[in-house]
N, C-alpha and C positions, 0 to 999 in steps of 0.2 A: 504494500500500500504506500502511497507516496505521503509524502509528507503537505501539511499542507501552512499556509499562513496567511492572516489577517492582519489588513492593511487598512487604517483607519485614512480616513481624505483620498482611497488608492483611485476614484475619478479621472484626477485632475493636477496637474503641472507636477511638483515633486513626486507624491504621492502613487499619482500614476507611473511618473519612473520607476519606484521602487517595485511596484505591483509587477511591472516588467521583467523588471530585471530580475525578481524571484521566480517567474514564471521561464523565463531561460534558464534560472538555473535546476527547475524543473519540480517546484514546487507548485502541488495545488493551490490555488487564491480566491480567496476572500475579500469583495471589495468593500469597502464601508462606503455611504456616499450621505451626505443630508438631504441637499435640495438638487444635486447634479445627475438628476438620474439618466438624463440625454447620452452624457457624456461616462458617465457606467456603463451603462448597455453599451458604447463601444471602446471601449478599455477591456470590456470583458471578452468583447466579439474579437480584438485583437490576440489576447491573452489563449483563446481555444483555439484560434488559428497556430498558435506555437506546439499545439498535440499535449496540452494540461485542462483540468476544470477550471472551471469557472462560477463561483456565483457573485451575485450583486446584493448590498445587505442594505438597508434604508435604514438611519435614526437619528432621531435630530439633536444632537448633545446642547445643545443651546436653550431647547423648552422640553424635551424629550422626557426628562428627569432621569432616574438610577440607567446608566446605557450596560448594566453589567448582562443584561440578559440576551445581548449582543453574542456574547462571547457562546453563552450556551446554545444559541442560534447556530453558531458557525459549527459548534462542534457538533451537532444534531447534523448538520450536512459533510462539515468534514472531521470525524472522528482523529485524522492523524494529526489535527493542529498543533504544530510546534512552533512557532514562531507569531508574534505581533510586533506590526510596527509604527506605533502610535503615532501619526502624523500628521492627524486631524487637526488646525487651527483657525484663529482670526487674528487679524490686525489691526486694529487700531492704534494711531498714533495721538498723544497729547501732553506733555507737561503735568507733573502729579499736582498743580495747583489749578489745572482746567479739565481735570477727570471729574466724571458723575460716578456717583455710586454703580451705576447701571453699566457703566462706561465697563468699570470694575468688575462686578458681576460676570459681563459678560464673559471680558478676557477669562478671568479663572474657571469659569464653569466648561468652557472648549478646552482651555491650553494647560487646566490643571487637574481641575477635578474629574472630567471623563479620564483623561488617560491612569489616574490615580485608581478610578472604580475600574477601569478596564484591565490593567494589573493584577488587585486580588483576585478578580473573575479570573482570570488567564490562570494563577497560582491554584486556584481549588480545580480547574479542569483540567490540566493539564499537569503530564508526567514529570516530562521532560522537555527544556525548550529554552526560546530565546525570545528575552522580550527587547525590542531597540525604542527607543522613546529620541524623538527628530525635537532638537534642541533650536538654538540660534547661536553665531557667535557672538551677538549682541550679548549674551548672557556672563563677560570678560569684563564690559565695558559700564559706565554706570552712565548711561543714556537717558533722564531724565524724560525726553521729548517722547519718550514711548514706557510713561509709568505704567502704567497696567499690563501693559501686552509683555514686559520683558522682567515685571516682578512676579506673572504667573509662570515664565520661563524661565525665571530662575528658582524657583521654587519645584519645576519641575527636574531642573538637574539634580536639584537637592534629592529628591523621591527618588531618581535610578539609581544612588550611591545608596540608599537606605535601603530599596526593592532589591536589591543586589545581595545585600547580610543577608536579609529575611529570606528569600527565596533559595540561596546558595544551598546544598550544592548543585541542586534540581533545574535552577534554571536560573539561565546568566540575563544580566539585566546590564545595559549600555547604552550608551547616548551618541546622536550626530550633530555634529555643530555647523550647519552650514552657515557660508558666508555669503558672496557675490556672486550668483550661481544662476539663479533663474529670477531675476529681478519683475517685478510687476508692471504688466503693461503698460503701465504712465511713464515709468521711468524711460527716460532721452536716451540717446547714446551722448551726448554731451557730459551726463549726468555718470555713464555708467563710466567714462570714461576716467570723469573726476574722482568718483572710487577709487578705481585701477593705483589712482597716484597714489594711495595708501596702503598700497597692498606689497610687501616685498618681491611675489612672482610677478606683479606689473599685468594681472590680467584677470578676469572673472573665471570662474572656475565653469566645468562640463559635466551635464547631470552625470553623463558614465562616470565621475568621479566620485557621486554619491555612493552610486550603486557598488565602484571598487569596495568603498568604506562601509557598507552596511554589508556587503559578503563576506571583509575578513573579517569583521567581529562575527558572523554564526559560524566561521571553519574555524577562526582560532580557542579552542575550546578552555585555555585556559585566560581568558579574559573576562572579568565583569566587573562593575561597577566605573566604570570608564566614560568620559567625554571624548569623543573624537574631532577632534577642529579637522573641515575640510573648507579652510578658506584661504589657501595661498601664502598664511605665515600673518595675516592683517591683526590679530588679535595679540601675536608678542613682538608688532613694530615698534611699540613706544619704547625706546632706549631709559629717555626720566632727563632731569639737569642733573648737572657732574658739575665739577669741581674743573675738571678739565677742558671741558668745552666753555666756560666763562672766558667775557674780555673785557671785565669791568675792571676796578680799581687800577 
């Protein structure tokens, strides 16, 4: 029986890479989708054309309430689930002095609290497995202009270091950090460019680059509790002020 894995957001942009790129490496998949069902149905229709299952899961983590029953969904279809790879988010950006409560709410109840409920789910049904929880590199930086969305993401790296003890030795639990990778359609190239200047490799990264980073953590078997940064080195450019590079006095 093949093994199989659930991908929460696996629809749409990252998400859907990953659903891919588990499905070449020849796992059955589980889409999770909220409101993109257009775009499930053919993520999935791609997914069967590679010679694996396919199904597509509806729930809406945002007004849905407890999404743990998700999980027992998947395994009722695919018994061999070993792997989740929590992906599912939102973004809003704001300053922590122009957030609403609601603003707040929200970010945590996608970017923290499903994947937190989707976790124990995962631990009581499952044997053996890999859980990967899809992180940000903003999670490095203390970014103010995006309170909510990157204090539910850092709360969420905190959980895969903790999911990690708890779960051990049964099931390894890691994180991906992406960086400048698949930017959202507003952004310019003007914009994406002026990134690039802060990034040491000088360039946005390629979803295959995810996908490399989400298949050595489930072959390297002795890894968990882990952040993986896949953004080009952007997150340890700040050098800091020295004593040495001063031209004062």
């Amino acid at each position: 029986m093949r093994q199989a894995a659930l991908v929460t957001g696996g629809a749409i942009r990252v998400g859907r890479h990953f659903a891919l790129t588990l499905a070449n490496a020849g796992y059955d998949i589980a889409i999770h989708y909220s409101s993109s069902a257009q775009a499930a149905e053919q993520t999935a229709a791609e997914i069967r054309a590679l010679g694996v299952e396919c199904e597509i899961f509806q729930c809406d983590f945002l007004h849905g309430g407890d999404p743990a029953p998700l999980v027992d969904a998947v395994v009722a279809r695919f018994p061999a689930l070993s792997v989740l790879v929590n992906c599912a988010s939102i973004y809003n950006a704001a300053p922590i002095a122009e957030t609403s409560l609601e603003m707040l709410q929200q970010e945590f109840q996608v970017n923290f609290f499903a994947p937190f409920m989707l976790c124990g789910a995962f631990s009581r049904r499952v044997e053996r497995g890999n859980i990967i929880n899809i992180l940000d590199n903003k999670i490095q930086f203390q970014q103010y202009q995006y309170g909510a969305y990157l204090s539910a993401k850092k709360a969420l790296g905190e959980l895969t270091k903790m999911a990690a003890m708890e779960f051990a030795p049964r099931i390894r639990v890691n994180g991906i950090c992406p960086g400048v990778i698949m930017p959202g359609v507003t952004r310019s190239q003007a914009y994406i460019e002026w990134r690039n200047q802060g990034i040491p490799l000088a360039r946005k990264g390629e979803a295959e680059e995810l996908g490399k980073a989400l298949l050595y953590l489930l072959d390297n078997e002795y890894v968990t509790g882990q952040q993986l940064f896949v953004d080009g080195g952007e997150t340890v450019q700040h050098i800091g002020l020295n004593a040495e590079d001063y031209t004062g006095d």
